[in-house]
C-alpha positions as CSV (number, residue, x, y, z in Angstrom):
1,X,4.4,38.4,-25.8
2,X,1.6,38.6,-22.9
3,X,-0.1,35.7,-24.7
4,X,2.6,33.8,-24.3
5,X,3.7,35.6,-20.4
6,X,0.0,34.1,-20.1
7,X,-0.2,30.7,-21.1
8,X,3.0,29.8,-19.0
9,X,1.4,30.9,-16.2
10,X,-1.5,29.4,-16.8
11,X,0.5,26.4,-17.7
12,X,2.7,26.4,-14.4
13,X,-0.4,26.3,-12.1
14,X,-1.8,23.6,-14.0
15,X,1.1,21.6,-12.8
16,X,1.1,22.7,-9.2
17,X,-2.8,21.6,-9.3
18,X,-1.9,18.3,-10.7
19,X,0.7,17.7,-8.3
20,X,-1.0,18.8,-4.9
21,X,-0.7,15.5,-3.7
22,X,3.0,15.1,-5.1
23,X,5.9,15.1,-2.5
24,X,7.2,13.4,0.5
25,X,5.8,13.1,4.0
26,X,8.5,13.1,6.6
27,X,6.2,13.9,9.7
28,X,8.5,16.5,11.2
29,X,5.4,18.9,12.1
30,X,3.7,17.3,14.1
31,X,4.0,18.4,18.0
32,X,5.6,15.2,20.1
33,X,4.9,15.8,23.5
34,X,7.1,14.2,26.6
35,X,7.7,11.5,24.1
36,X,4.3,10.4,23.6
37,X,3.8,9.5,20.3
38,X,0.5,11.7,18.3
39,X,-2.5,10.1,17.2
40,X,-2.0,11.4,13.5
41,X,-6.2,10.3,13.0
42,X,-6.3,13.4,15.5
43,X,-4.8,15.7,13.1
44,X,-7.3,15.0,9.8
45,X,-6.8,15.8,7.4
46,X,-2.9,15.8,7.7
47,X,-0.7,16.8,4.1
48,X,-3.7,16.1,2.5
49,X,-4.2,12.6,3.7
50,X,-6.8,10.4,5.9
51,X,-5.2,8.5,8.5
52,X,-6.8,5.7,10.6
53,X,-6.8,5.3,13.8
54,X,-4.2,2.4,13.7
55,X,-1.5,5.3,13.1
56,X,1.0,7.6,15.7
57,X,4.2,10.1,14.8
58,X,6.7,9.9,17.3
59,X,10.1,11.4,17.3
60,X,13.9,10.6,18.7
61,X,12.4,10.7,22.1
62,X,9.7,7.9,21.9
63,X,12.9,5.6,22.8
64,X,13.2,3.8,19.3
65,X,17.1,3.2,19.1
66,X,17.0,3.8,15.2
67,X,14.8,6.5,15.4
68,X,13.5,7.7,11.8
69,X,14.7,7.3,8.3
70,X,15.3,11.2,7.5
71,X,15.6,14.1,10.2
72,X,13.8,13.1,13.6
73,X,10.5,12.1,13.0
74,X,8.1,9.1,12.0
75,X,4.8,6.9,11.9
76,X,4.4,4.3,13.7
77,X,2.1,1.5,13.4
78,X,-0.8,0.8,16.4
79,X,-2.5,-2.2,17.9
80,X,-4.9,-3.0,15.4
81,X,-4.7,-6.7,13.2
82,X,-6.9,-5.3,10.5
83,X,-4.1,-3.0,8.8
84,X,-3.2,0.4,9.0
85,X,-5.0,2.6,6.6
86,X,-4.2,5.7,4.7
87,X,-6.8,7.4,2.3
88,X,-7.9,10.5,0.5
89,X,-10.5,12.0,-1.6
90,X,-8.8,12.8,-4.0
91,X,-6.7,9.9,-5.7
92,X,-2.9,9.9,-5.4
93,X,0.4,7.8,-7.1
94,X,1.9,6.3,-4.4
95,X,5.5,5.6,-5.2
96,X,6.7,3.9,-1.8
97,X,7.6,4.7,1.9
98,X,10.8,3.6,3.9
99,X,10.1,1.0,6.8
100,X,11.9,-0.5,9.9
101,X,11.0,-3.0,13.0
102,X,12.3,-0.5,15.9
103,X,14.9,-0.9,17.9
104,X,13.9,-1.6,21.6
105,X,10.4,-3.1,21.8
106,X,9.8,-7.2,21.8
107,X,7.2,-7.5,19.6
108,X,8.1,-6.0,16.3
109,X,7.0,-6.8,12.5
110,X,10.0,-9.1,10.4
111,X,7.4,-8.0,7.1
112,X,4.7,-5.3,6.2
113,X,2.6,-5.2,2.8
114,X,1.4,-2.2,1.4
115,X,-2.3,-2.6,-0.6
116,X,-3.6,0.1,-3.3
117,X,-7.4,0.3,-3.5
118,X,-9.0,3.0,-6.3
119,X,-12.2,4.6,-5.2
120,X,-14.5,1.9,-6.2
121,X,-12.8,0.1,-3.5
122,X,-11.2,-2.3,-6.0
123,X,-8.2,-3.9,-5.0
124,X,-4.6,-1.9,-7.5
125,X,-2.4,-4.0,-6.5
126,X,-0.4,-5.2,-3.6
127,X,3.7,-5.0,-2.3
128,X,3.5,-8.6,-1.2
129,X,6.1,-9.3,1.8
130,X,8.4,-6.5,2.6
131,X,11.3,-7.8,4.9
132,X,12.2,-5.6,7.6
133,X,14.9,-5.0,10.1
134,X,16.6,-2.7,12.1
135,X,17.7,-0.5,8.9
136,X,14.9,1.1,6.7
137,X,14.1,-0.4,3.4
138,X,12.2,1.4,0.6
139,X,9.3,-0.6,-0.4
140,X,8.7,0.6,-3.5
141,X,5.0,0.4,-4.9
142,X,4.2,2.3,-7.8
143,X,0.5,2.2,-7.5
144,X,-1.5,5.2,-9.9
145,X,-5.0,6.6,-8.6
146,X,-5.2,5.4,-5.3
147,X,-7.6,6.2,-3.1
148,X,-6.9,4.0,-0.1
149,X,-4.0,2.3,1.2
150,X,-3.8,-0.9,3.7
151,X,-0.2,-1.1,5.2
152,X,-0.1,-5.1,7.0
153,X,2.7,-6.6,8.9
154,X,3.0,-10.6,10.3
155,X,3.2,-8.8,14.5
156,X,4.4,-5.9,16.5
157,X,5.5,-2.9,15.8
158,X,7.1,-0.8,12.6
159,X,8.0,2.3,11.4
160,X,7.6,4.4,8.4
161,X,8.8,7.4,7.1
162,X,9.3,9.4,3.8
163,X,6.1,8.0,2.7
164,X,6.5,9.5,-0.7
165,X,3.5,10.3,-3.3
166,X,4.0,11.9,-7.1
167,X,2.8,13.5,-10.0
168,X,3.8,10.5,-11.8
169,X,4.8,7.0,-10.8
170,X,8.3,6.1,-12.0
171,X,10.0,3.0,-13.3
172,X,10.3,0.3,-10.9
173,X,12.9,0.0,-8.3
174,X,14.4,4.2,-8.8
175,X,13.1,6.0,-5.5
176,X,11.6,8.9,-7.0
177,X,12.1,12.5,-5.7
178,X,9.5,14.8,-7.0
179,X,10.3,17.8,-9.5
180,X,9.0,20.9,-8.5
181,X,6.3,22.4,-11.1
182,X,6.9,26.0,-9.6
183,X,10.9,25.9,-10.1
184,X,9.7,24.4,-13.6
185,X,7.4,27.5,-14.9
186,X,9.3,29.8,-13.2
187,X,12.4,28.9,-15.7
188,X,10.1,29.0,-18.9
189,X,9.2,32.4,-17.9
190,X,12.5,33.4,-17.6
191,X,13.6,32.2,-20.4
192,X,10.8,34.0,-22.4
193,X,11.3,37.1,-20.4
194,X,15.1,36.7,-21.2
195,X,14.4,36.7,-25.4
196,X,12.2,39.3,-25.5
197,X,14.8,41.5,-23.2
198,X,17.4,40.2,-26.6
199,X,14.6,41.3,-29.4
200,X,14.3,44.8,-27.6
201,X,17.7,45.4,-27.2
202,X,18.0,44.4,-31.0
203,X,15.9,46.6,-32.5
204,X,16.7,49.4,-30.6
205,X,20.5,49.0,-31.9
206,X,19.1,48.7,-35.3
């Protein structure tokens, strides 16, 4: 019985170990100040990823009239041609984020592509052209071991939000939402607990 009390345990943090990286970044931490969006670059390494410089959070008071895709906060692209980058150190499955061209400013991005590169800087694969507009779109990627990502758009300015990593890349075009490996071993080890609560109260009948 404590073999087995054991092994799940040992199983369940397994999981949680392989799925560090897995979940969905929604930005709502990070401190906005008098509207001014944040340097995220400032706050590396933030939820376990490297951002470039090219990258800001901002929330409903930055001025954006469609704000962000889920609670208040969001990235938003900076000034830079080359591409906004996001990276790590340790690889990641990058299932997709959710994009917009904001409401209010001039100059604002009609496309972006997302790029994969694994650590040998070799190129995964590539979105292509991602129309955006004033709603968010998922632009769904499915990209397994990446190690740096290259976000371009035609001009201006977009937003992103729910940028979503997992434990596992899914089929194609299903937004994923990642499981939980603690909810996970904490059922098996209830339900083990449970039959061996049954066997005791067996025998002792007996």
């Amino acid at each position: 019985m404590k073999k087995t009390l054991f092994a799940l345990i040992a199983s369940a943090s397994l999981m949680l170990a392989g799925a560090a990286n897995a979940g969905v970044i929604g930005f709502e931490d990070v401190v906005i100040t008098d509207g001014d969006p944040t340097s995220l670059s400032d706050l590396n390494p933030y939820a376990g990823l490297t951002f470039g410089d090219d990258w800001f959070a901002g929330d409903n008071t930055v001025g954006y009239g469609n704000a962000a895709h889920g609670g208040t906060h969001f990235a938003v692209n900076g000034f830079s041609d080359d591409g906004a980058t996001i990276s790590s150190a340790t690889p990641f499955n990058f299932a997709g984020a959710w994009f917009a061209a904001p409401v209010g400013p001039a100059d604002k991005a009609s496309w972006v592509a997302i790029s994969a590169y694994d650590a040998g800087n070799n190129l995964i694969g590539t979105t292509g052209h991602v129309a955006i507009g004033d709603a968010y779109v998922w632009a769904a990627a499915a990209f397994n071991n990446v190690s740096s990502l290259t976000i371009t758009r035609d001009t201006g300015w977009y937003v992103m939000d729910d940028f979503t990593t997992v434990a596992s890349v899914p089929p194609a075009g299903q937004v994923p939402e990642p499981a939980n490996p603690l909810l996970l071993g904490a059922g098996a080890f209830a339900l083990v607990l449970g039959r061996a609560r049954r066997r005791k109260a067996s025998g002792s009948a007996a």
